[in-house]
Biopython code that builds the backbone (N, CA, C, O; Angstrom):
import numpy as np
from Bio.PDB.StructureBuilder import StructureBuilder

atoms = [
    (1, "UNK", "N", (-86.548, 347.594, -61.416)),
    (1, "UNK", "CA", (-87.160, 348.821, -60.949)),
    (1, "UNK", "C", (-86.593, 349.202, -59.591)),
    (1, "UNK", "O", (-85.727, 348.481, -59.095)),
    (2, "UNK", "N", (-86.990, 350.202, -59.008)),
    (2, "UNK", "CA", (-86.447, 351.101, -57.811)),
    (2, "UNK", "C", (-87.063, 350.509, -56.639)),
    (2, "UNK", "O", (-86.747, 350.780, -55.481)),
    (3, "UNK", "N", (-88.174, 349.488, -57.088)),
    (3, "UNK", "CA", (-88.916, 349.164, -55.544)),
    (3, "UNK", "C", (-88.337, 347.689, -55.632)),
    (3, "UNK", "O", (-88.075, 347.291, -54.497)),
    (4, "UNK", "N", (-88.120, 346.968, -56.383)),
    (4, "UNK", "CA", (-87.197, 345.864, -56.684)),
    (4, "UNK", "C", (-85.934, 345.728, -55.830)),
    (4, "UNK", "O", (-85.669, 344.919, -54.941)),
    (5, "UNK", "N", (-85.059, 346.981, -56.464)),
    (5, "UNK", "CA", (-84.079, 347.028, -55.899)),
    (5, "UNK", "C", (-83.361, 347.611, -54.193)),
    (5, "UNK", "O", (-82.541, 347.272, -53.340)),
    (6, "UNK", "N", (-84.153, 348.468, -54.441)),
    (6, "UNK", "CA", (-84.043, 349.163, -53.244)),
    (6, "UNK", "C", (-85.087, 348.851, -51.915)),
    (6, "UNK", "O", (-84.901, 349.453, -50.857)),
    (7, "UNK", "N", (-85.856, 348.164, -52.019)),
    (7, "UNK", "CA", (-86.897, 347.612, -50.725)),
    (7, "UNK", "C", (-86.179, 347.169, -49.469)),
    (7, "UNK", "O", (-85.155, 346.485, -49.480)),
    (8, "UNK", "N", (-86.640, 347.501, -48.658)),
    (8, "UNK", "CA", (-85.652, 346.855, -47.387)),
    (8, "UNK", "C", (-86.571, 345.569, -47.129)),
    (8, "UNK", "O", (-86.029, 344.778, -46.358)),
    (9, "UNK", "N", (-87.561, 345.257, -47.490)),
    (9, "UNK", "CA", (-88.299, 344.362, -47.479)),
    (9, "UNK", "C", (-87.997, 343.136, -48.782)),
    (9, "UNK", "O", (-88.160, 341.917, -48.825)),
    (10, "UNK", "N", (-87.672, 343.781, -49.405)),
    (10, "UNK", "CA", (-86.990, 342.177, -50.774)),
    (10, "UNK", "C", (-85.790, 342.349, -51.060)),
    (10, "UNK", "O", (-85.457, 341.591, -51.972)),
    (11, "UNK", "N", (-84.458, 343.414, -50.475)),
    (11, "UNK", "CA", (-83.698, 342.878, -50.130)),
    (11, "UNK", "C", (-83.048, 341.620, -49.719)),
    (11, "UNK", "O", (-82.293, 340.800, -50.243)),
    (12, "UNK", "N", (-83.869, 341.848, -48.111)),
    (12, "UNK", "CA", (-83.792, 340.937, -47.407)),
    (12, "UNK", "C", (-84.336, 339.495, -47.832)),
    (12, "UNK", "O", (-85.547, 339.420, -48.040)),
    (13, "UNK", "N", (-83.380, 338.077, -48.014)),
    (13, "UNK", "CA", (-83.999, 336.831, -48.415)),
    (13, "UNK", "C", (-85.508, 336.562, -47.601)),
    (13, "UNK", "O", (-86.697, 336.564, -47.920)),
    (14, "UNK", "N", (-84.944, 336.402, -46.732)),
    (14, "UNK", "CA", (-86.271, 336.077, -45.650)),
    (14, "UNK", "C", (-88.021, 336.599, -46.229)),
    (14, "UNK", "O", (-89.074, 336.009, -46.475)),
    (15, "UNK", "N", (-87.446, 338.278, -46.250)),
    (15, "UNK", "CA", (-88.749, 338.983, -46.474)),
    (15, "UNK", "C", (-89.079, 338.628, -47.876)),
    (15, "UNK", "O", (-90.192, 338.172, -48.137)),
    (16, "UNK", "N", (-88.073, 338.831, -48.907)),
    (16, "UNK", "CA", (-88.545, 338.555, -50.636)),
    (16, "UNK", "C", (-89.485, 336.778, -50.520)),
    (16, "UNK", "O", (-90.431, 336.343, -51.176)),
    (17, "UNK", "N", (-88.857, 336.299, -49.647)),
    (17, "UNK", "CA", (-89.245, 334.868, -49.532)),
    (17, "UNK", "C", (-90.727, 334.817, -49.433)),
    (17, "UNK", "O", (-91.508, 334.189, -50.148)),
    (18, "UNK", "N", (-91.056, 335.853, -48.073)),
    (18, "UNK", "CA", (-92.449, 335.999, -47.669)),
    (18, "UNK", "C", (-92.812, 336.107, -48.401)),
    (18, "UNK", "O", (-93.302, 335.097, -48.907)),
    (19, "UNK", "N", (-92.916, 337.395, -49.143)),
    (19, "UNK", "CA", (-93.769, 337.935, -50.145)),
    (19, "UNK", "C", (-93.581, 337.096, -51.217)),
    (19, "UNK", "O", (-94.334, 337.601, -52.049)),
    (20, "UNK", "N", (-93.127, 336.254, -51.681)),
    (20, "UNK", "CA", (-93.654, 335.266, -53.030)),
    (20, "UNK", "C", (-94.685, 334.663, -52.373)),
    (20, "UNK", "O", (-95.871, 334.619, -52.703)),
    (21, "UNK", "N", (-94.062, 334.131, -51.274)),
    (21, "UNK", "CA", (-95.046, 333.149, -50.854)),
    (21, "UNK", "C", (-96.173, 333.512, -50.578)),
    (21, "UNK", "O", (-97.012, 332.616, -50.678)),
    (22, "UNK", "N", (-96.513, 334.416, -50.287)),
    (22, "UNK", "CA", (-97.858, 335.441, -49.767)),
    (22, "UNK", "C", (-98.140, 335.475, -51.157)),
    (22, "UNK", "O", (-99.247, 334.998, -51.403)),
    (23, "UNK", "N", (-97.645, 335.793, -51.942)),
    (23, "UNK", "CA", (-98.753, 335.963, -53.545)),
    (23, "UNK", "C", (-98.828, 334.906, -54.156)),
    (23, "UNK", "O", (-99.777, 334.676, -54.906)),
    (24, "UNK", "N", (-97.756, 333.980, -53.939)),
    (24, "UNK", "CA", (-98.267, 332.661, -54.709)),
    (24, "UNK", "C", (-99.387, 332.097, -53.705)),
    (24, "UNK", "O", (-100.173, 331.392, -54.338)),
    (25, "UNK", "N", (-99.732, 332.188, -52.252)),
    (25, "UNK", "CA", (-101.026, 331.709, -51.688)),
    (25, "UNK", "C", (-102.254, 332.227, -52.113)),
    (25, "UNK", "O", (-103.348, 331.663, -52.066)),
    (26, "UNK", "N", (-101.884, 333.789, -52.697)),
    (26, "UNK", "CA", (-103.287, 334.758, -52.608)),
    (26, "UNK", "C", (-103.437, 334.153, -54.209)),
    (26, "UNK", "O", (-104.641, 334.186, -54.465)),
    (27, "UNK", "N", (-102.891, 333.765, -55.050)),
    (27, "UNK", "CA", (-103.446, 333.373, -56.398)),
    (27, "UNK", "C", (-103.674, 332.131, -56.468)),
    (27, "UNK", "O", (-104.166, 331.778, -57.539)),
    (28, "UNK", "N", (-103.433, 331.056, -55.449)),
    (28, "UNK", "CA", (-103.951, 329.527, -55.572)),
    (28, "UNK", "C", (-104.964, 329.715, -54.748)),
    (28, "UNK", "O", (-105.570, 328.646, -54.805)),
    (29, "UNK", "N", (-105.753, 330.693, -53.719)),
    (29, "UNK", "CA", (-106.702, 330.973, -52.981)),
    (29, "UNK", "C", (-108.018, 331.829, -53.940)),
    (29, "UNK", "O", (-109.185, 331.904, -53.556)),
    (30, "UNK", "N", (-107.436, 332.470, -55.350)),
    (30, "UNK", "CA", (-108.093, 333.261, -55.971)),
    (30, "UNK", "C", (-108.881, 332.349, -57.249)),
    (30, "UNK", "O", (-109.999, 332.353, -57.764)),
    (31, "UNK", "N", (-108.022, 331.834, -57.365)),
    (31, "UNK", "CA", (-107.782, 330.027, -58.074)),
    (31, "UNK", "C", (-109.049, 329.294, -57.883)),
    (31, "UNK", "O", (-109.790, 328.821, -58.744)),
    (32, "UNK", "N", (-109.172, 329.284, -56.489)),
    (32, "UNK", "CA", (-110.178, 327.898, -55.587)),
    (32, "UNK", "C", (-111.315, 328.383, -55.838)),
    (32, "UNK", "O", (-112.191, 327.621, -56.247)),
    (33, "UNK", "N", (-111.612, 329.898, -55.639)),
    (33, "UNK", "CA", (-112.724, 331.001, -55.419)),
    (33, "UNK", "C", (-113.216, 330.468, -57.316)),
    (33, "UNK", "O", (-114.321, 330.013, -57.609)),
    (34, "UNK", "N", (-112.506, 330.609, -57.937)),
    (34, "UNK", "CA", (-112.914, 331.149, -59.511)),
    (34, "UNK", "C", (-113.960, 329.866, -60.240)),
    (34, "UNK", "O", (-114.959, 329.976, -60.950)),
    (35, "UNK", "N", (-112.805, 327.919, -59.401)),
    (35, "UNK", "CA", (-113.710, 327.480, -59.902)),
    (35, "UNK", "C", (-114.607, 326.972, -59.078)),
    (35, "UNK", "O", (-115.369, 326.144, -59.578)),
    (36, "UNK", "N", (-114.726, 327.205, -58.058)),
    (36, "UNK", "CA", (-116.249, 326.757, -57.275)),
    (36, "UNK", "C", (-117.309, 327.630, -57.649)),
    (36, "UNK", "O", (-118.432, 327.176, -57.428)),
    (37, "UNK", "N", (-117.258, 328.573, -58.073)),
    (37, "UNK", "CA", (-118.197, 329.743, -58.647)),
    (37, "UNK", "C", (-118.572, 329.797, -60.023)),
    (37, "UNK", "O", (-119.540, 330.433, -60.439)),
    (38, "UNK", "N", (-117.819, 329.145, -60.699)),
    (38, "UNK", "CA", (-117.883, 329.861, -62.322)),
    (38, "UNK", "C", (-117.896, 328.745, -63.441)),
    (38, "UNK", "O", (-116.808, 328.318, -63.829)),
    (39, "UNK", "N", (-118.918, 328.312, -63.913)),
    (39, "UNK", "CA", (-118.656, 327.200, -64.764)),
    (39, "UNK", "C", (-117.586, 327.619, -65.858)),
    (39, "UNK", "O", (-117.815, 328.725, -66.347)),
    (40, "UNK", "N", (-116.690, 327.094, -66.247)),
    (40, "UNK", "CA", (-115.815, 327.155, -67.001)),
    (40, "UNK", "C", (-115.765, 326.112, -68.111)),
    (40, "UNK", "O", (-116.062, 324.928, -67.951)),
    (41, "UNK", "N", (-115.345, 326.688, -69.294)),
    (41, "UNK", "CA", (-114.994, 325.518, -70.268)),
    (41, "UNK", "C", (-113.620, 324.729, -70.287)),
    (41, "UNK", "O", (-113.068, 324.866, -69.195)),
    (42, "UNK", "N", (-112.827, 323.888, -71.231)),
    (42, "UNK", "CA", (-112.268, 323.029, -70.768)),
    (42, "UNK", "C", (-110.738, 324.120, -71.337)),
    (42, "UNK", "O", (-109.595, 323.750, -71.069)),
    (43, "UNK", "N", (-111.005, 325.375, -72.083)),
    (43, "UNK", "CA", (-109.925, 325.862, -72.178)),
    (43, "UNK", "C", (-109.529, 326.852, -70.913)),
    (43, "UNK", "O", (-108.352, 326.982, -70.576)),
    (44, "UNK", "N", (-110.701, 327.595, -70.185)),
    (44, "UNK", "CA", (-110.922, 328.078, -68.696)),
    (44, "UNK", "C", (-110.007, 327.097, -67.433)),
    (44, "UNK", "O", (-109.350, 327.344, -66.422)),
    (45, "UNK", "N", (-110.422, 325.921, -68.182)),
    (45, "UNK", "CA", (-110.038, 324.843, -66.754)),
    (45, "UNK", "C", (-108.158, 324.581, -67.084)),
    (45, "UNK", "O", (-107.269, 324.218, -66.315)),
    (46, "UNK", "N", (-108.128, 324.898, -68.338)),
    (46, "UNK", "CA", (-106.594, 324.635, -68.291)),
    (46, "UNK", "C", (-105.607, 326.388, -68.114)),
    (46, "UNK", "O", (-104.428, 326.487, -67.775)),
    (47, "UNK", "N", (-106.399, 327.358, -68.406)),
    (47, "UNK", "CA", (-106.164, 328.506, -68.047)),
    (47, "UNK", "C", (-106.000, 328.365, -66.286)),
    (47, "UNK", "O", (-104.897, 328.637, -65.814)),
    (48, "UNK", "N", (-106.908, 328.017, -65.531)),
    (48, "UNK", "CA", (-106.912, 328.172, -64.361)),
    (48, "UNK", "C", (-106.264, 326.832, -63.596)),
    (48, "UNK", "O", (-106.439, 326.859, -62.377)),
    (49, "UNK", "N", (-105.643, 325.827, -64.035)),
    (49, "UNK", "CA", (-104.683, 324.900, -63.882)),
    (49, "UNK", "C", (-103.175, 325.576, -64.273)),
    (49, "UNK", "O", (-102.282, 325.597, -63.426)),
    (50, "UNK", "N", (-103.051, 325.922, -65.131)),
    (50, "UNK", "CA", (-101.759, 326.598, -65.490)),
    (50, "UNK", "C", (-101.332, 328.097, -63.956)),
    (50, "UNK", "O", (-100.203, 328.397, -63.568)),
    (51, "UNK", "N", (-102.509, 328.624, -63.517)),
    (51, "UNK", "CA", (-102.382, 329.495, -62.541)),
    (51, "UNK", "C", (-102.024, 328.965, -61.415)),
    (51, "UNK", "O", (-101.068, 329.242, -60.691)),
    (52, "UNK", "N", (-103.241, 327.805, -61.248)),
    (52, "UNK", "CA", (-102.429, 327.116, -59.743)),
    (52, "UNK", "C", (-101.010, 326.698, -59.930)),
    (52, "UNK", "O", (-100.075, 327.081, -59.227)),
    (53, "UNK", "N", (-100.925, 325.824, -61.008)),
    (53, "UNK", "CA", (-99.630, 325.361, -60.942)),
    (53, "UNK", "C", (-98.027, 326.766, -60.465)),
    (53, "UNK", "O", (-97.055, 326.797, -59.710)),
    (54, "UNK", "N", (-98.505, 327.419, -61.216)),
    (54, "UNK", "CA", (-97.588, 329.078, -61.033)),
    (54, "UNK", "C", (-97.445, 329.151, -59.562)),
    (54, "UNK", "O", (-96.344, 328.998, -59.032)),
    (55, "UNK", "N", (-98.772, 329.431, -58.730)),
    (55, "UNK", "CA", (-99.130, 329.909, -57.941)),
    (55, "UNK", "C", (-98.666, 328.919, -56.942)),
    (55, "UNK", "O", (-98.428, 329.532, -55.901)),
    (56, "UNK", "N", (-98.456, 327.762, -56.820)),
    (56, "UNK", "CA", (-97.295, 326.504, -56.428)),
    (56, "UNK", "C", (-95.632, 326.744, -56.258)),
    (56, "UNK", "O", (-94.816, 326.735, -55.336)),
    (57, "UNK", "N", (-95.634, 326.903, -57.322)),
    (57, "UNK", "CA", (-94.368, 326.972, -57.702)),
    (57, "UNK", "C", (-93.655, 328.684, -57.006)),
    (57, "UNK", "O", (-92.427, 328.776, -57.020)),
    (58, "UNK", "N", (-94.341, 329.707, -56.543)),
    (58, "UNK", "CA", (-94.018, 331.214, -56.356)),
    (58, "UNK", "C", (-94.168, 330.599, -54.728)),
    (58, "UNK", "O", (-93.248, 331.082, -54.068)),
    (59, "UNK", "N", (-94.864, 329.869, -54.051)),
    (59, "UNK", "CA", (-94.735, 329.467, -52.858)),
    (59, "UNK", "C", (-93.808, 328.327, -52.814)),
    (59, "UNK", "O", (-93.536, 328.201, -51.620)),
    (60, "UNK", "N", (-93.298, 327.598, -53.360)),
    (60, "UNK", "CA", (-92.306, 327.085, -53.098)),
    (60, "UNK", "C", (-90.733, 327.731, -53.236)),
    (60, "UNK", "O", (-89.799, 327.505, -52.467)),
    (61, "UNK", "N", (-90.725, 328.333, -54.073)),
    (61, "UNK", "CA", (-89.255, 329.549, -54.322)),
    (61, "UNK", "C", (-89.740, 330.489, -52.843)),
    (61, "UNK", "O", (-88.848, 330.561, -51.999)),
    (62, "UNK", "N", (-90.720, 331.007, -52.589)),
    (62, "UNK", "CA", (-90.381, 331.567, -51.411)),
    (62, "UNK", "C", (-90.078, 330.812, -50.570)),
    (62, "UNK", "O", (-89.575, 331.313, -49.564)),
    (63, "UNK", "N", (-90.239, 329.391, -50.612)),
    (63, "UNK", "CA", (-89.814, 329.161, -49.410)),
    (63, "UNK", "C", (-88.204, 329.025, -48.743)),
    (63, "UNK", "O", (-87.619, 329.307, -47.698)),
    (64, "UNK", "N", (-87.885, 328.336, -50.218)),
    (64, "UNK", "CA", (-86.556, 328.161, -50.723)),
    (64, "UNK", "C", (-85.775, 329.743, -49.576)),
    (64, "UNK", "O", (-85.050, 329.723, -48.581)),
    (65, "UNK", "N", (-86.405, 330.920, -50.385)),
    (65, "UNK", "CA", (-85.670, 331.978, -50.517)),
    (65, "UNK", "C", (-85.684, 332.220, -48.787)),
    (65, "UNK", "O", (-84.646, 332.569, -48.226)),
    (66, "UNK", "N", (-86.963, 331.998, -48.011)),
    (66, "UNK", "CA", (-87.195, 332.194, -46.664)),
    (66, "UNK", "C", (-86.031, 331.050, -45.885)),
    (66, "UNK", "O", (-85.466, 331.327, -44.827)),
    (67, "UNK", "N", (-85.853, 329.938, -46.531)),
    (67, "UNK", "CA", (-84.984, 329.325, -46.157)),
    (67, "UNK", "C", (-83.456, 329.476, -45.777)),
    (67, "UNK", "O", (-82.832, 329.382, -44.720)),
    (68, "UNK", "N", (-83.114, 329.756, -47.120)),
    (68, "UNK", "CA", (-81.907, 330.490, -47.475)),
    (68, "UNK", "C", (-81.345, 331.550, -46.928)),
    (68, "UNK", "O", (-80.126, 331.700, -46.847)),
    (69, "UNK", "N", (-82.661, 332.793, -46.293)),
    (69, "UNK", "CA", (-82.318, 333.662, -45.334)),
    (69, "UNK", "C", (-82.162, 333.515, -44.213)),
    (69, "UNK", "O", (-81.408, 334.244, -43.569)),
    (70, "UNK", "N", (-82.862, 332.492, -43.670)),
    (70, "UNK", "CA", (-82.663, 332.262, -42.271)),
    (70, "UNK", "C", (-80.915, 330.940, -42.067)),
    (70, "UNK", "O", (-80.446, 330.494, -41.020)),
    (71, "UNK", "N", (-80.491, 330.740, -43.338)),
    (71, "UNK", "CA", (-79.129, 330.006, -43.168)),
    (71, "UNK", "C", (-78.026, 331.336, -43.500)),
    (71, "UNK", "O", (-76.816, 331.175, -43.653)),
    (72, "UNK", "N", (-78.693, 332.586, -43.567)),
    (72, "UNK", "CA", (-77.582, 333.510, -43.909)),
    (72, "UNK", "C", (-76.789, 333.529, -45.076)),
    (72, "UNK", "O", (-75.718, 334.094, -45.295)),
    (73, "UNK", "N", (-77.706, 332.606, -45.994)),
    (73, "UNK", "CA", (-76.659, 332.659, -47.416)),
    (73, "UNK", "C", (-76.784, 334.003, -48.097)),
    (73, "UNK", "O", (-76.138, 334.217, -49.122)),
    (74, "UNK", "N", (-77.534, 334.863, -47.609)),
    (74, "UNK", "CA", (-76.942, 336.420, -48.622)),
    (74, "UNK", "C", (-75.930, 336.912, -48.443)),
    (74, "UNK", "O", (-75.427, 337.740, -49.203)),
    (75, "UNK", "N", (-75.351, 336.428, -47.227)),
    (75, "UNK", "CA", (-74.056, 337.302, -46.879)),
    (75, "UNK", "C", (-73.091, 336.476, -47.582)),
    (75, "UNK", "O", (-72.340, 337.179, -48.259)),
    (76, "UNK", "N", (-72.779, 334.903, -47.684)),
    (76, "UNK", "CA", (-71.966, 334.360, -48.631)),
    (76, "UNK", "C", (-72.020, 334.618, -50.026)),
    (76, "UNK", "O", (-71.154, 334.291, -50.838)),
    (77, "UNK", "N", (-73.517, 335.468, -50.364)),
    (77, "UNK", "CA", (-73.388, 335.423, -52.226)),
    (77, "UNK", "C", (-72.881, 336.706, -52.076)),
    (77, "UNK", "O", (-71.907, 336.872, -52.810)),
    (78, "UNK", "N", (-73.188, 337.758, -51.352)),
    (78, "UNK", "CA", (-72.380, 338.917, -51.515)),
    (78, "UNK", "C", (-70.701, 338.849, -51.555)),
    (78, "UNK", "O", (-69.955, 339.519, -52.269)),
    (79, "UNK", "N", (-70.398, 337.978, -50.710)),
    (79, "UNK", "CA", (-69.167, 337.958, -50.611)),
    (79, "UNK", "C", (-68.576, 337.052, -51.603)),
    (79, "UNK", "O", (-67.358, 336.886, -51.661)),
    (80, "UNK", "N", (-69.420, 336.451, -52.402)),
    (80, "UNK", "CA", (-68.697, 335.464, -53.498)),
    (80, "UNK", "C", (-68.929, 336.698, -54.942)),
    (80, "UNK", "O", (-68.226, 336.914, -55.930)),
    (81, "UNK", "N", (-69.904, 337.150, -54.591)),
    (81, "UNK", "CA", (-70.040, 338.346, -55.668)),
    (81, "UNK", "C", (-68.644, 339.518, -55.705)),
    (81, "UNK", "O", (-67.938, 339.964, -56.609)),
    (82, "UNK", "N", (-68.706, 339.703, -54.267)),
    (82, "UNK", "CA", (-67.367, 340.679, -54.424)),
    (82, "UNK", "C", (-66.380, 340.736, -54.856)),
    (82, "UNK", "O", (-65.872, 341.543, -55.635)),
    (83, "UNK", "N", (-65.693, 339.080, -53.943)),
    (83, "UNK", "CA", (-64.779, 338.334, -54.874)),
    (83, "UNK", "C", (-64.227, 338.583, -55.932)),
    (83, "UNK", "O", (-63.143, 339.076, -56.243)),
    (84, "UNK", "N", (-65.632, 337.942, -56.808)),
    (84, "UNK", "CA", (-65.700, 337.657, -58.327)),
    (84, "UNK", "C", (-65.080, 339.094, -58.901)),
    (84, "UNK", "O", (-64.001, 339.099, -59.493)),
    (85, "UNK", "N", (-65.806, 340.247, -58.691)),
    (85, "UNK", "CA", (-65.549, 341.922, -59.189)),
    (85, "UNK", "C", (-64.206, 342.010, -58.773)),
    (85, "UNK", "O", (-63.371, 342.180, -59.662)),
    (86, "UNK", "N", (-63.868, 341.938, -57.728)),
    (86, "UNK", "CA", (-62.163, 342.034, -57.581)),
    (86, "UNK", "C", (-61.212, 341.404, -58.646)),
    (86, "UNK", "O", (-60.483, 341.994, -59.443)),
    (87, "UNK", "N", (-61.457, 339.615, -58.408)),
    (87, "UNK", "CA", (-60.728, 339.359, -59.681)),
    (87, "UNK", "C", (-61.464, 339.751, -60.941)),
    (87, "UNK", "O", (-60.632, 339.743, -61.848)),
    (88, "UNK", "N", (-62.562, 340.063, -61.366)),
    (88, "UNK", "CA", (-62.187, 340.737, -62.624)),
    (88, "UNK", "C", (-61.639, 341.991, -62.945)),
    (88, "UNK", "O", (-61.017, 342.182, -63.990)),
    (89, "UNK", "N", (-61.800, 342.676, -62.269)),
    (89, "UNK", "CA", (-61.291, 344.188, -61.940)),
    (89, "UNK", "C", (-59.472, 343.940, -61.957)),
    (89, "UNK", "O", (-58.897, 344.939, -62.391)),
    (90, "UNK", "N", (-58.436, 342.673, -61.520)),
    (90, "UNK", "CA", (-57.518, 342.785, -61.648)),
    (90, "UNK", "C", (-57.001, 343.085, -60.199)),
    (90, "UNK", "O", (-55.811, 342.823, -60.022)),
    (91, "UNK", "N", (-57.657, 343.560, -59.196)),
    (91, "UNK", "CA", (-57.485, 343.300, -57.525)),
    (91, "UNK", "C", (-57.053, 342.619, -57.119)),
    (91, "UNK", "O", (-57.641, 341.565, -57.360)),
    (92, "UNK", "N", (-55.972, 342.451, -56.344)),
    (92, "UNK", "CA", (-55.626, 341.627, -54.835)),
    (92, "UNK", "C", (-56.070, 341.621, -54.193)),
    (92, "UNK", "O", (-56.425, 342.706, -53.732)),
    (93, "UNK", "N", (-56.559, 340.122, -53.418)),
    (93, "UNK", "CA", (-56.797, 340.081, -51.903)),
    (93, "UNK", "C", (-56.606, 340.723, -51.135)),
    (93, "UNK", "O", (-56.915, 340.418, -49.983)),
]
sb = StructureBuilder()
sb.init_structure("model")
sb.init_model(0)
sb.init_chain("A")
sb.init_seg("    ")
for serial, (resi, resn, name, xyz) in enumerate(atoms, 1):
    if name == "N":
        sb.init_residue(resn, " ", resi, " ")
    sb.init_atom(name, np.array(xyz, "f"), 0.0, 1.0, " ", f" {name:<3s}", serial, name[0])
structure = sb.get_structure()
């Protein structure tokens, strides 16, 4: 999509990083809320185990990704991306 692609905010590694990580916190926080409140059955409890686990895993890729931005690796995949289009395109260095 157009907000995907074009965001100056998930562009950027750093920021896309945040924002997983910000939603994978707000759904292992939404998670905690559901079962201290709500008796659940044992297919509920694996519904809402399968979420945390997600909701783990979207904060750890952000972090990765927050990582990754602050070592400046977007500018090496761009430039390994470019590369790549040149030689397939049939381009010289």
């Amino acid at each position: 999509t157009r907000l995907a692609t074009e965001s100056k905010l998930l562009v950027n590694w750093m920021g896309r990083g945040f924002s997983y990580s910000f939603v994978g916190l707000v759904s292992v926080e939404e998670n905690d809320v559901m079962v201290k409140f709500i008796n659940i059955s044992l297919a509920g409890k694996t519904q809402l185990m399968f979420i945390e686990t997600v909701g783990y895993m979207m904060v750890g890729v952000g972090v990765i990704y927050f990582t990754l931005g602050l070592s400046c690796c977007k500018s090496v995949s761009d430039r390994a991306r470019l590369d790549y289009t040149k030689r397939r395109n049939g381009e010289t260095a």
